[in-house]
Residue, then its C-alpha position, 0 to 999 in steps of 0.5 A: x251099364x244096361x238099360x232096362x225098361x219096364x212097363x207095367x199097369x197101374x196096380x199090377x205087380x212086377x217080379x223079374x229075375x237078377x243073374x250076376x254073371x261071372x260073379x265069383x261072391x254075392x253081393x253085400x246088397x242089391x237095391x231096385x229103386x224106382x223115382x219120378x226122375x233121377x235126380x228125386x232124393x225120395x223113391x216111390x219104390x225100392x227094394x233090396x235084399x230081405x225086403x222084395x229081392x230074394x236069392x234064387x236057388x239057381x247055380x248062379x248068383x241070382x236073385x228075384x225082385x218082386x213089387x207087389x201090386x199095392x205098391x203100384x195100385x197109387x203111383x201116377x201114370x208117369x215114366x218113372x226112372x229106375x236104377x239097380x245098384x249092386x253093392x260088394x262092400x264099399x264099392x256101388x255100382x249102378x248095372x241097370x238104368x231106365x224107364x219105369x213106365x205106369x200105364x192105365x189099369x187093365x179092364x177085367x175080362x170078368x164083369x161080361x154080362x150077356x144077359 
C-alpha cells in the first residue's frame, strides 16, 4: 500500500492523476474518499468513476480525479484521511491511504490598492 498526502487550501480545488501500472484490464470502479478519520461511516468526499474521475487518453491505464473547490469551500480545517480503492470485480483494494489536509484559504494578491 501507498501513502499519499494532500494538503490543499480551504476552497481550492484538487485534480491529481491515478496511473494503473502493470494493469493488464480497467478497473470495474476506482473511488477517492476523504473522511474526518478512518473509521467515520459518511465521507465528506468521494468520487469515483463518472462522478469526478475520468479515463485519461494516455496509453496506460489512467485516470483523472478532480474536486471541484465547493466541494472544499466548507470543510473544517482538519487533517482529514483518505483512501483510494480499486475495484475489479468483487475484489477492493485499498492502493492508496493518508492524509488530507484543509489549511486556511489563500489572500487574494488582487485586492492591492496603492492609492
Amino acid at each position: 500500500m501507498l501513502y499519499q498526502n494532500f494538503t490543499l487550501p480551504k476552497g481550492d480545488s484538487l485534480t491529481f492523476k491515478i496511473t494503473l501500472v502493470d494493469a493488464e484490464t480497467e478497473p470495474d470502479n476506482i473511488f477517492f474518499t476523504v473522511k474526518k478519520n478512518a473509521q467515520d461511516k459518511t465521507p465528506v468526499i468521494q468520487k469515483y468513476i463518472g462522478n469526478g474521475i475520468t479515463r485519461t487518453e494516455d496509453e496506460d491505464i489512467a485516470y483523472e480525479v478532480y474536486v471541484p473547490s465547493n466541494e472544499t469551500d466548507d470543510l473544517e480545517l482538519l487533517n482529514y484521511s483518505l483512501a483510494i480503492k480499486i475495484i475489479y470485480g468483487s475484489e477492493e483494494n485499498t492502493e492508496v491511504e493518508g492524509k488530507f489536509v484543509i489549511t486556511p484559504e489563500r489572500s487574494s494578491t488582487l485586492e492591492v490598492n496603492n492609492d
